[in-house]
C-alpha positions in Angstrom: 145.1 187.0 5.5 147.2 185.8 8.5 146.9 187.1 11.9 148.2 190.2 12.5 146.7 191.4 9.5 144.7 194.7 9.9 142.5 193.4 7.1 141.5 190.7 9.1 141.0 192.6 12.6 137.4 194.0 13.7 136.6 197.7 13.3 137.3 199.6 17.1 134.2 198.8 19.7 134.1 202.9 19.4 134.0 202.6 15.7 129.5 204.3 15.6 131.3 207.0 18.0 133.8 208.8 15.6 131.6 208.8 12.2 129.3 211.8 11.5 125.7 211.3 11.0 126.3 210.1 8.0 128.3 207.3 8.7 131.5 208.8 7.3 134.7 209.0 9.0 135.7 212.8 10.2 137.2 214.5 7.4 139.6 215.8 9.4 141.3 212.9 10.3 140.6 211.5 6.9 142.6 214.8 5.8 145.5 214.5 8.5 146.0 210.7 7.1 146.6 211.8 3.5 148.7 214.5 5.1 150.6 212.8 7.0 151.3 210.1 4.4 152.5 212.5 1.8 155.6 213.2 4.1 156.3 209.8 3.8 155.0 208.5 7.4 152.5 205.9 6.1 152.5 203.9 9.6 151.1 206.9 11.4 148.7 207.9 8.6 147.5 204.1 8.9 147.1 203.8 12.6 144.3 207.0 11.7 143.1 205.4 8.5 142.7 202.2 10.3 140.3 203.7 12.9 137.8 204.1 10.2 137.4 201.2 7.8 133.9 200.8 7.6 134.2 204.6 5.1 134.9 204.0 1.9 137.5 206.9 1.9 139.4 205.4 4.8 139.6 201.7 3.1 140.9 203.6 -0.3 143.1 205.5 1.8 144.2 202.0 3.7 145.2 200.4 0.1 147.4 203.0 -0.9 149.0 202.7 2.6 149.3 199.1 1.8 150.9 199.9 -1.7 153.2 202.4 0.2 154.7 199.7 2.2 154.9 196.8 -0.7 152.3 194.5 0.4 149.9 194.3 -2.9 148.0 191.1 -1.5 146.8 193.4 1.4 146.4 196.5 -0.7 144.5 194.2 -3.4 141.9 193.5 -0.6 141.1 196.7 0.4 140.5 197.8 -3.5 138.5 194.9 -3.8 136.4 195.6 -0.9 135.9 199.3 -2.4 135.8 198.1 -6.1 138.3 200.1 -7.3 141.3 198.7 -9.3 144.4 199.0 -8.1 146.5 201.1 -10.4 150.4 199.9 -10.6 150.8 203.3 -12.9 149.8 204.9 -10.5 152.1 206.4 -7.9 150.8 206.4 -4.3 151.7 209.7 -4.1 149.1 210.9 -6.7 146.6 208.5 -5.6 146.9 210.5 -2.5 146.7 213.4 -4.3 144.1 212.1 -5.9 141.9 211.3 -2.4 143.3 214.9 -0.9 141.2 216.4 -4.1 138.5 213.9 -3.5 138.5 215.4 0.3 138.7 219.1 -0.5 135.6 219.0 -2.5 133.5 217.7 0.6 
């Protein structure tokens, strides 16, 4: 990853301040990112996902962003990171979908 890279930046020094006491990210704002990118706006719904990448629904969240904007090395990373393949028949759309479900059942 070059610089400039959000793969390769540190999580926020507030990052223990935003995650419930479980660790996870707030599902609300996990919730306003898939939202958000389902209109299309997958910039904003990143600056939110990005906030959280130590939860794994916030890095599979990240990867679809990542997909969204056509950069598969970066995208490739995160499903690494998480395990999970990343699915080229897949459209990001329902992947989204797919996390929004994911999200609902919490």
């Amino acid at each position: 990853m070059g610089a400039g890279d959000c793969a390769s930046d540190g999580p926020p020094d507030n990052i223990a301040s935003v995650k419930d006491e479980a660790g996870r990210a707030p599902l609300a704002e996990l919730r306003r990112a898939v939202e958000v990118a389902l209109t299309g706006d997958w910039q904003a719904a990143h600056l939110i996902a990005q906030k959280y990448e130590d939860d794994d629904v916030a890095s599979w969240i990240h990867a679809v962003f990542h997909r969204m904007e056509g950069d598969l090395a970066n995208a490739g990373y995160w499903y690494r990171r998480l395990q999970r393949p990343l699915r080229e028949d897949v459209s990001t759309a329902d992947e989204l979908r797919e996390i929004e479900a994911l999200l609902a059942a919490r």
